[in-house]
PARO-762767 format. One record per residue: x, y, z of N, C-alpha, C, O, CB in turn. Coordinates in pm, whole numbers, plus 50000, padded with zeros to 5 digits. Glycine has a CB too. Example, Ala and Ser with C-alpha at 12.3 -4.5 7.8 and 13.67 -1.06 7.14 Angstrom:
% PARO-762767
513194943150780512304955050780513204967050780514244966850846511314955350905512854977550708513674989450714512905000350787513415011450804514084994050572
% end
This chain:
% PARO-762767
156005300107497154855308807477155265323207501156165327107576153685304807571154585329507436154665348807450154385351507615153335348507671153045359207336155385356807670154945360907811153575371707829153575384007824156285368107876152755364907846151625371407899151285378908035150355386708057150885363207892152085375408105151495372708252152785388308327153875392208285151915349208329152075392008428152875399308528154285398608547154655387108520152435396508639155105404808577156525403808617156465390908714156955379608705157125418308694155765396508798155455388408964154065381408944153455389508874155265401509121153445373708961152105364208987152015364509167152735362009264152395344608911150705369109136150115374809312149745356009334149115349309253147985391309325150125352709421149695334609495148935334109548149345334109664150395326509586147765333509547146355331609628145845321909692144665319009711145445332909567147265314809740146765301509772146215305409978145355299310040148435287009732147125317210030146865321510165145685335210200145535342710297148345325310213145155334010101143995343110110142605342110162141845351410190143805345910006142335323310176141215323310254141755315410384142725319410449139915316710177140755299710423140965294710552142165290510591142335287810710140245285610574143155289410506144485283410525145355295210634146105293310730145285281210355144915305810577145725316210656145235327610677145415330610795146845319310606144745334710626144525352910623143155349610619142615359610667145195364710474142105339810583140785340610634140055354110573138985358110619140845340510795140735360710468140095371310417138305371610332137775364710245141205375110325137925382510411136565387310329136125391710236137015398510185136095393010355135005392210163135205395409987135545411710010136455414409931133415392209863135325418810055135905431110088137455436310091137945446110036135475432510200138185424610187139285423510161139715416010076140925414110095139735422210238139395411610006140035400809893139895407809784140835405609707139335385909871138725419209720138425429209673139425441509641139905445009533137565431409743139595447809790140885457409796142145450209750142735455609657141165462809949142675438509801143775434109743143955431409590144935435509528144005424009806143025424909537142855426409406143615442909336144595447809279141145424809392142385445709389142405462509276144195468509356145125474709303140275480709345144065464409463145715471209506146975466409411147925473609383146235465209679146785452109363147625443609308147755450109215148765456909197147375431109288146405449609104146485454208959146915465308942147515468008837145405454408893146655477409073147215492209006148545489909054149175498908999146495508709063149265484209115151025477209101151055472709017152265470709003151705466909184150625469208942151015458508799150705445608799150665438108701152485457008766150515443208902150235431008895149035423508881148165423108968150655427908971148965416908764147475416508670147505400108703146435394208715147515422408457148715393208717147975377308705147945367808871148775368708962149175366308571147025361308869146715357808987147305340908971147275333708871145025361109020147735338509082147765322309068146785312209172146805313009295149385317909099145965303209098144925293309242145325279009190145995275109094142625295309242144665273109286144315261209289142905254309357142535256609472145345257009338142275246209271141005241909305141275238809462140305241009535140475229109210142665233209535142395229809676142475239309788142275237209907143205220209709142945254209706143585261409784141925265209885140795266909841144605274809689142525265410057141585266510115140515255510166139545259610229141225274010055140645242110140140055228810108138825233609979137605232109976139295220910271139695239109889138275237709784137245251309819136095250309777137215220309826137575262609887136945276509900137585284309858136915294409837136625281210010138945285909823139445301809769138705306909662138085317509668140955302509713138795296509523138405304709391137035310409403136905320309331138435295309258135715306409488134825306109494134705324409571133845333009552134455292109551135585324509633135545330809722136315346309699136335357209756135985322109816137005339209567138215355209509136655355009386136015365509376140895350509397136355346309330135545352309222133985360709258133335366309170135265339709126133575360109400132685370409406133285381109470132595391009495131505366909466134715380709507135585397109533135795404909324135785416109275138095391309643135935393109278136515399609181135315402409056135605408408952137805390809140134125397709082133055406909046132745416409101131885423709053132115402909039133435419609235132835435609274134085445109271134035456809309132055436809448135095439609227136295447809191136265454409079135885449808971137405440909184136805469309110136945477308942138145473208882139245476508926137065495208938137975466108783139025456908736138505456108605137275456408598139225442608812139135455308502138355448108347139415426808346140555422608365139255465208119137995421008311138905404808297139775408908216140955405308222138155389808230139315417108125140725413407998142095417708020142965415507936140515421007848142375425008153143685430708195144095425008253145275427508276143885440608245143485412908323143945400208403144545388408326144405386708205142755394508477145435378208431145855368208358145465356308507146005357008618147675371008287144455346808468144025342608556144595325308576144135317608492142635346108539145315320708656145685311608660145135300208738144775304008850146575314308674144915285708714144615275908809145335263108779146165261408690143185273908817144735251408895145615241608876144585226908913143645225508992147045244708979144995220908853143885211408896144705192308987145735194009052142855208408703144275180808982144415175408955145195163809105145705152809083144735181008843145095169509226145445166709347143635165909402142915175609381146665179409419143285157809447142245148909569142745151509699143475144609771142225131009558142265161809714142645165109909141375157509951140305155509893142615186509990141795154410057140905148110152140595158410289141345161110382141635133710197139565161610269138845173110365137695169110391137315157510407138665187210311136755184310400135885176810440135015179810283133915174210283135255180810602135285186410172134455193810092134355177609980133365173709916135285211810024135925170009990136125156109945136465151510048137515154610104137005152809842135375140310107136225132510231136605121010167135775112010163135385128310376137875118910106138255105310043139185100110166139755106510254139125106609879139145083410136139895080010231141645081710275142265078610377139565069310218142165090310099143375091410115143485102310009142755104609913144175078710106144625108410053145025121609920145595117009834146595110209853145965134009945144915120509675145645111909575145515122609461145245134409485144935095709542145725117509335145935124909234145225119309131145155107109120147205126509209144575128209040143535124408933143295131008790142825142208771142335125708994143675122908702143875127908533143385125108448143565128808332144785126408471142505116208499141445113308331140885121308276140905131308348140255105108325140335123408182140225131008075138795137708131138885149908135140285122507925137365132008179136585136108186136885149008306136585160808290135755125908189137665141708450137815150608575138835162308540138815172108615138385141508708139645162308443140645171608376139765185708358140105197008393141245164808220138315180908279137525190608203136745197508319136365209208328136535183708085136565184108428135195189908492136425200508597136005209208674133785174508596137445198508586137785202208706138245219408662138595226408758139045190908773138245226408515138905239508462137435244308467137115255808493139895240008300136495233108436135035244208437134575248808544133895259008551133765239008388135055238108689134425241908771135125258908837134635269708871134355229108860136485252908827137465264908850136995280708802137005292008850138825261008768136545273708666136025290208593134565295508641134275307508641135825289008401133755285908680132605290308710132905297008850132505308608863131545279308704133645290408970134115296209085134555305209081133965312309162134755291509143135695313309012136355322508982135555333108897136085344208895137435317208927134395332008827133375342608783134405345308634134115356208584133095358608919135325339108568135995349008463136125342608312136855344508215137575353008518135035334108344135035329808178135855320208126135345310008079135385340608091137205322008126137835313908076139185315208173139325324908248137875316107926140045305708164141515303908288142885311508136142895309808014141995275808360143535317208200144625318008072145655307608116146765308008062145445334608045145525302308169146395292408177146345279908277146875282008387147445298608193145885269608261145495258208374146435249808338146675246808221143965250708376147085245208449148185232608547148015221508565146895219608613148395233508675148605212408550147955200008666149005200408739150155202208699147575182908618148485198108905149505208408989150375196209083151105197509182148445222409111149995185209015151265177009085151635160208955150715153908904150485170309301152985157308935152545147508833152505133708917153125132709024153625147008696151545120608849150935114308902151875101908847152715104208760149495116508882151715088608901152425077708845151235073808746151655070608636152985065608958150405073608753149315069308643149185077608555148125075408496148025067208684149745086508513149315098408430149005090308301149515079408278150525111408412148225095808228147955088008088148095102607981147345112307989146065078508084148835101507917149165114407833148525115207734148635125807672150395116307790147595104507678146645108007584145245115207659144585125407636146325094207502145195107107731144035113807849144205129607812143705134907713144505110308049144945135407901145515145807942145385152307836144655162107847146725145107993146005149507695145555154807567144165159707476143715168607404145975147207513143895147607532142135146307536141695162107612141675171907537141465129407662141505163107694140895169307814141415184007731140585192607699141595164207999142785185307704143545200607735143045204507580142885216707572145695201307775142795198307471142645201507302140935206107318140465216207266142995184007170139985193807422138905202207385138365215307460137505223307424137935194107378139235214607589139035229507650139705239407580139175250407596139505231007792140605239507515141335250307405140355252307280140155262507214142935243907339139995244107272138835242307112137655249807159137085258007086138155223107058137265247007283135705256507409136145266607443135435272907522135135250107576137715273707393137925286407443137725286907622137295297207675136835296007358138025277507684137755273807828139365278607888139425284407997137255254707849140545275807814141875279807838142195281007747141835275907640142695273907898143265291207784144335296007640145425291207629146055291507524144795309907626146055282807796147665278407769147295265007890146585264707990149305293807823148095255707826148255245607963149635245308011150325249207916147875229507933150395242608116151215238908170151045225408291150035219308327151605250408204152235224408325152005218808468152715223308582153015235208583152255205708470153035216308680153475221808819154455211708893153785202708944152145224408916155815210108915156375200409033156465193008946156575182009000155645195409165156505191308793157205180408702158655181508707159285191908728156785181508550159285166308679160815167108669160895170008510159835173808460161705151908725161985168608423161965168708251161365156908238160375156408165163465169108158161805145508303160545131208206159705131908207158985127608116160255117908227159235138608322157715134008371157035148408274155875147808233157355134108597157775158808251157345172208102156975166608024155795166307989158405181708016158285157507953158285152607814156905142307805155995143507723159845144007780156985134107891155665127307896154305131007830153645127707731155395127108017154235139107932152765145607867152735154507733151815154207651152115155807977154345165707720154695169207600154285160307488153765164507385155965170907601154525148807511154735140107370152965144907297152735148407181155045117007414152115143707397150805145107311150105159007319149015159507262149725134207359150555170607381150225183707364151275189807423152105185007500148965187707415151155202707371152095217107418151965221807522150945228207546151945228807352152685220507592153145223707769153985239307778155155242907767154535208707838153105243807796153865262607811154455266907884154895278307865153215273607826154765259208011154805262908171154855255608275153715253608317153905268508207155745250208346156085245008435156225254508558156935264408542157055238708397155575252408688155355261408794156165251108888155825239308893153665265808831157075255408952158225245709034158715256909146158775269209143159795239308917159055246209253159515253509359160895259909365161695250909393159405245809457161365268509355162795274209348162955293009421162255302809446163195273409153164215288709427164675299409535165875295409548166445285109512163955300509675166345307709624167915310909689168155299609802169245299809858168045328409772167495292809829167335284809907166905271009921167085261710000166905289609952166075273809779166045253209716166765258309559166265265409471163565241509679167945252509565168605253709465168575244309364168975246309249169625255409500167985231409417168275220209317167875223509168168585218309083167485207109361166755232009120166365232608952167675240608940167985239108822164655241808886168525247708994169715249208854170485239808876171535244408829170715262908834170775228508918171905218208878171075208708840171505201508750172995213108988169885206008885169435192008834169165188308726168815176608710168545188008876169255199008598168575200608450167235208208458166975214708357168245185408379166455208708544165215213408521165225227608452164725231108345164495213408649165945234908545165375249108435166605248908261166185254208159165845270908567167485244808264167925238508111167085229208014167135231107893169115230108131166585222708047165145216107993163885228507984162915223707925164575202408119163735237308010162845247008041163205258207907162415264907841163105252808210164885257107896165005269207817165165262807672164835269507574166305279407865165765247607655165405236907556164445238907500164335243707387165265225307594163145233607609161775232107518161465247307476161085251107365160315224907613161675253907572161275269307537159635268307647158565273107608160955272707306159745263107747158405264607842159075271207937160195267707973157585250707903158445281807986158315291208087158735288608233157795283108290157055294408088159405289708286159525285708436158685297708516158525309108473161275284908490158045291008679157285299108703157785292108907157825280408945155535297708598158035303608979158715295409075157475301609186156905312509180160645298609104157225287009322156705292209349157395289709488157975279109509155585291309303157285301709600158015297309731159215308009660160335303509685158415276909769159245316609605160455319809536161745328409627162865332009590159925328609412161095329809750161785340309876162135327709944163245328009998160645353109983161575318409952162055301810013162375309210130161965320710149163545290409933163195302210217163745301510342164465318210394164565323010506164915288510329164665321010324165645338110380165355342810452166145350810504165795350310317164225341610497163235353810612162525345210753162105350410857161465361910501162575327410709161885323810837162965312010887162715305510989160125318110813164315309310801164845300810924166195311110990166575322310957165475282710859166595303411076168025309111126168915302111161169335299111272168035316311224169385297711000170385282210989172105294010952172495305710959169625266010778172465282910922174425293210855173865299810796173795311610830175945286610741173125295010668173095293710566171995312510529172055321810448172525276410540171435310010609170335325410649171085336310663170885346210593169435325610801172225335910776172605341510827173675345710712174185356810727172745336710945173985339410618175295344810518174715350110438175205360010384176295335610446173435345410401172715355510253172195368510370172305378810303170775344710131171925370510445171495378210513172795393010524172505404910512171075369210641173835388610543175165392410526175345396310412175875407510411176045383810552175115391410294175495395710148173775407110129173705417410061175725377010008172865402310194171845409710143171815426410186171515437010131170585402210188172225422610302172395438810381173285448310294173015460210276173255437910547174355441810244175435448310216174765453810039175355463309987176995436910237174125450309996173475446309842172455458809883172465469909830172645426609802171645454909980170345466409972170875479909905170495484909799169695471010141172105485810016172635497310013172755501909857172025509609795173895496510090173905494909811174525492709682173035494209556173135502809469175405475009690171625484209561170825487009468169945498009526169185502109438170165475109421169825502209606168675510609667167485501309687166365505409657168235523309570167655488109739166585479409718166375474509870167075476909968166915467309604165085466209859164885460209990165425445709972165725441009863163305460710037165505439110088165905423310092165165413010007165595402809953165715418110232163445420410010162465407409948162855412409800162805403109719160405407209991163245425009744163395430409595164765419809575164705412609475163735451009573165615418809636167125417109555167135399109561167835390309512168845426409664165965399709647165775379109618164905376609494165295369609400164685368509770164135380609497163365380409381164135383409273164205373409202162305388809386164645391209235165815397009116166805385209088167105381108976166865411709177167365379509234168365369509180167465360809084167845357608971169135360209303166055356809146165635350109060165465352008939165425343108854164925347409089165335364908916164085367508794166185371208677166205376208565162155390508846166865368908718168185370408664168975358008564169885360608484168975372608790168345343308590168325336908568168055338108394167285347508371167805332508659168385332608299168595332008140166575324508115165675329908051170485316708078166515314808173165325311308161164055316308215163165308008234165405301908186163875327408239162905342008264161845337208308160785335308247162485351908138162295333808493161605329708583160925339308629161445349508673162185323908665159475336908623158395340408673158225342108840157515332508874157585331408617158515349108945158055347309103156425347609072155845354708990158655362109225155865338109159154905335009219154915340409333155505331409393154745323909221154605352109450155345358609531153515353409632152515354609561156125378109477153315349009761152275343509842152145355209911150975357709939152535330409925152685360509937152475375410019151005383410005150765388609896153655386809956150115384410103149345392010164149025401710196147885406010215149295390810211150515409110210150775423510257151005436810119151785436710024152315421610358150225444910150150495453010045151725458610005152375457309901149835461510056151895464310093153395469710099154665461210030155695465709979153745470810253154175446110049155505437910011154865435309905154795423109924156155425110099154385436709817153205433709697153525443209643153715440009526151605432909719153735455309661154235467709568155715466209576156125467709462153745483909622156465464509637158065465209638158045448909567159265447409559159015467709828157625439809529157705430609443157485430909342158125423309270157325423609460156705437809294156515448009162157495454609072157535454008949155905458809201158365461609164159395469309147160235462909108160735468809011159765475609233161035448109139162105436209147162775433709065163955430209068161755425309165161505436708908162035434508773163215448308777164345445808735160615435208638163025457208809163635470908764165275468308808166035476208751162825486008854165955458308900166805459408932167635447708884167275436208915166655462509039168605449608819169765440708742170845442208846171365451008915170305446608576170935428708822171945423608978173105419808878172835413508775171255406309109174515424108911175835418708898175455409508848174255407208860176695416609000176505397408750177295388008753177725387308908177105381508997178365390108650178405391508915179055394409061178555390109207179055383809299179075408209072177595395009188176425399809335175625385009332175495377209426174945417509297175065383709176174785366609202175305358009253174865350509340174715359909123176575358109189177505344809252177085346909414176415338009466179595346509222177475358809495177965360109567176715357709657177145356009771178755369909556175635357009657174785349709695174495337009681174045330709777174105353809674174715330809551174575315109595175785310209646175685299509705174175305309477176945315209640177495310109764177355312309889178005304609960178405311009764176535322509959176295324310088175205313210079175065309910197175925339810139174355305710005173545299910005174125285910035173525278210109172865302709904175135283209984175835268409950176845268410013177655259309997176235264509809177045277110088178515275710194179515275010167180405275010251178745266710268179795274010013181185269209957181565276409824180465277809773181155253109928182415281509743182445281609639182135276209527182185264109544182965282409641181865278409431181835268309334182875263509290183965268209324181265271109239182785255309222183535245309165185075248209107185725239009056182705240709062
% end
C-alpha cells in the first residue's frame, strides 16, 4: 500500500489506566503537540486500558484543533481481555465475521472519527477462519468504515492465511535492536515479497531499561554514534530501524514530549552500512557470519 501514515506512529496504548492515567486535557495537548511534530497517525487498540483508551482519546480529540483528514487513525481488534468491562472466564481471541464488524464500529464510534484508516486484528488465532475475516473486512471497506486492513504478531503462514481471501497491507510486529528475530526468521522478507508494510512496535525494545552485556555494548556503540550524527540515543535506534530495505514503520509508546519530537526527527538521519552492522553486533555479541 501507498505509505500514508507518519514517519513515526504515536502508541496510545499508555495513555490512559495502564500507565499515564491521562485527562482529556492532557490527552488533548498531546495530540495537537504530536501533530505539529508531524506526527499525524495514532496507533489503539479496543483493549488498550481494559477497553477505556479510544473512548477516552476520542473526546480529547474532539476538543483538539486538529482537522480528521490530517490524521491517520489506527486500531486493532480481536483479543477478549478478561477485565472487568469483559469478565470472561479466560483471555481468548475472536474472528467471526459479525464481532470483526461490531468490533471497527465500536472503535470508530469511541474514537469520534468516522472511519479507522487502517484496522488490525491484533493477535492471530488458531481458529481463524479466513473467509470469515474476509467477510467482515470487504463489507467495512464497501461502508467506507476502513480504508486498509492489516494484522499484528502474524508469522508469514499465519499472513498468507488470511491473504488468501483479502489484501493485508500491514503487519504490526514486535522488532528492535533488541528482538532481532524478524530479520532472520523470514518475516520482514515475506513483508517486502508481498509488498505489506512492516510496522514495529516496542521498536526502542530493551536499550534503555535492561542492564544485560548486551545493553551495555549498544550503549558503547551508541555514545560513540550520537557524537558522529548529532543525534540522540532514542533518534539513532529508531533510524537503525527505519534503515532496514522493508520501510519499517516505529510505533514509538512514549508519553513524553520531548522524546516525541526528537522521534520525529529519526527519519532525517541515514546511518552507515557501517554503523548498522556495528550495532547489531553489539546486540548479538558476535560477529556475523
Amino acid at each position: 500500500m501507498k505509505n500514508s501514515f507518519s514517519s513515526v506512529i504515536v502508541g496510545c496504548m499508555d495513555w490512559g489506566s495502564w500507565r499515564s492515567n491521562f485527562n482529556t486535557k492532557e490527552m488533548t495537548e498531546l495530540i495537537e503537540w504530536s501533530v505539529s511534530c508531524g506526527l499525524t497517525s495514532f496507533d489503539h487498540a479496543d483493549i488498550y486500558g481494559d477497553y477505556t483508551v479510544e473512548a477516552q482519546f476520542g473526546k480529547a480529540l474532539d476538543q483538539a484543533q486538529v482537522s480528521r483528514s490530517d490524521l491517520q487513525i489506527i486500531s486493532k481488534c480481536g483479543i477478549q481481555y478478561a477485565c472487568e468491562a469483559r469478565p470472561h472466564t479466560v483471555k481468548h481471541y475472536q474472528y467471526d465475521t459479525a464481532y470483526i464488524i461490531e468490533s471497527a464500529e465500536r472503535s470508530i464510534d469511541h474514537l469520534r472519527c468516522d472511519y479507522l484508516d487502517l484496522f488490525l486484528l491484533h493477535r492471530p488465532s488458531p481458529l481463524m477462519r479466513p473467509e470469515a475475516v474476509a467477510e467482515a473486512i470487504n463489507t467495512l471497506k464497501e461502508q467506507g468504515k476502513i480504508k486498509a486492513f492489516g494484522v499484528s504478531n502474524f508469522t508469514p503462514s499465519q499472513t498468507d492465511l488470511i491473504a488468501s481471501q483479502t489484501e493485508i497491507s500491514v503487519n504490526q510486529i514486535q522488532c528492535s535492536l533488541t528482538h532481532l528475530s524478524p530479520f532472520f526468521d523470514g518475516s520482514l522478507d515475506h513483508m517486502i515479497t508481498r509488498k505489506i508494510m512492516p510496522m514495529a512496535w516496542s521498536p526502542v525494545g530493551k536499550v534503555f531499561k535492561d542492564k544485560s552485556d548486551a545493553s551495555h555494548r549498544i550503549h558503547a556503540v551508541l555514545s560513540r554514534l550520537c557524537e558522529h550524527y548529532g543525534a540522540s540515543k532514542d533518534q539513532l535506534v529508531l533510524a537503525w530501524l527505519m534503515a532496514h530495505p522493508s520501510g519499517i514503520i516505529p510505533v514509538v509508546g512514549t508519553t513524553q514530549k520531548e522524546r516525541l519530537a526528537l522521534a520525529a526527527q529519526a527519519i532525517k538521519i541515514k546511518l552507515s552500512e557501517i554503523h548498522w552492522f556495528e550495532l547489531l553486533i553489539a546486540s548479538q555479541g558476535h560477529k556475523v557470519p
